[in-house]
N, C-alpha and C positions, 0 to 999 in steps of 0.2 A: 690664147694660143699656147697651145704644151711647149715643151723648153726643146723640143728635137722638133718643131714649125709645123705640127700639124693643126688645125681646125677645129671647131665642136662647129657642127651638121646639126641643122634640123633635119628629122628625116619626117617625109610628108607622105601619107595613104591618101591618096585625093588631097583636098584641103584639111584633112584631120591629122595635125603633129601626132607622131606616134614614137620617137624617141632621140634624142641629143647623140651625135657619138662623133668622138675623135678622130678624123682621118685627112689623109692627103686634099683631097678631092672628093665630090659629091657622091660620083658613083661608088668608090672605094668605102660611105659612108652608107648608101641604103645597102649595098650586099653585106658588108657588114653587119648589119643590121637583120636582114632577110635570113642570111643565114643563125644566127646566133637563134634565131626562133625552129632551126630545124630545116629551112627551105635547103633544097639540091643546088648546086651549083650549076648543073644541067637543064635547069628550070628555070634561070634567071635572064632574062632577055635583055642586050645593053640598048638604050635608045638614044642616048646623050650622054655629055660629061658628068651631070647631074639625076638621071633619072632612069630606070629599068621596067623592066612590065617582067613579074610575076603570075603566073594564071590567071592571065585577063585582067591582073589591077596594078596601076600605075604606082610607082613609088617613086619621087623624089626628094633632092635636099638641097636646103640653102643654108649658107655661112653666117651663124651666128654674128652678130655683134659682140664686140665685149659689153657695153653698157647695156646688152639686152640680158647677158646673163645674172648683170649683178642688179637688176631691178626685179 
């Protein structure tokens, strides 16, 4: 956990981890994510707490463990 309570996110492309990021919450974790690669924010569809659909492909995130990061 960062020292201001946020998270590290798995963020998931289907079943394929496609990167870790910092955030409050799941979804705050894959737009995160979606954008820093270039996506619109206008293109980003919310489905859940944790999960959005991007141009037909699903993105979600789950909250790390700590002992999964340091293994």
């Amino acid at each position: 956990m960062a020292s201001d309570g946020r998270h590290d996110y798995s963020v998931y492309s289907g079943r394929r981890t496609v990167g870790v990021r910092k955030a409050w919450n799941g979804a705050e974790a894959v737009i995160d994510y979606l954008t820093t690669l270039g996506c619109r924010s206008n293109e980003i569809v919310m489905l859940g707490p944790d999960s959005v659909v991007w141009r037909g492909a699903t993105f979600t995130a789950k909250r790390v463990a700590v002992e999964q990061l340091a293994a």
